[in-house]
N, C-alpha and C positions, 0 to 999 in steps of 0.2 A: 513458489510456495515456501521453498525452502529460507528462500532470502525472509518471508513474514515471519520465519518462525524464530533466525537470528536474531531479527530486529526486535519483535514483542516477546518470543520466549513462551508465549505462553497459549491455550488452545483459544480461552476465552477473548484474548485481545486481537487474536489474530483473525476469528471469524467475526469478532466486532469492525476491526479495520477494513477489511474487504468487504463489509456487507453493508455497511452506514457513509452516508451522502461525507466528504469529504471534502470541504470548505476551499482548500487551498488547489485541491484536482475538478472540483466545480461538480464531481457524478459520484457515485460507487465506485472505486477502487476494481472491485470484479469485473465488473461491466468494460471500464475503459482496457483493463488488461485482454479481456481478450477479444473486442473489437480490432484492435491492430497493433501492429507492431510499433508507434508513438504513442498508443497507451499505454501499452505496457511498459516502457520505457518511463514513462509519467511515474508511474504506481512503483518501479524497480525505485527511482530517482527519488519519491518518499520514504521508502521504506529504509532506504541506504542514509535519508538525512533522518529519520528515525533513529537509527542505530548507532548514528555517531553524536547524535544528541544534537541538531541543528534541529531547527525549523522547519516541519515538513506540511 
């Protein structure tokens, strides 16, 4: 959670990211982090290209 908050900064985008279908991860963001440790890893891997302003 903490890495969404680096990344968005903010409450509204960070419950929007984790809660809306995301194109590039194919489900929810929440859903894939905590089904397994490759989702999460998924969700960690946008949030980091989020933050550095790449393509997530």
């Amino acid at each position: 959670m903490s890495l969404a908050w680096t990344a968005l900064g903010d409450r509204d985008r960070v419950m929007a990211f984790l809660n809306a279908d995301h194109p590039q991860l194919g489900a929810r963001p929440l859903d894939l982090a905590i089904a397994s440790d490759v989702g999460l890893a998924r969700v960690e891997r946008a949030l980091a290209d989020l933050a550095t302003g790449a393509q997530a």
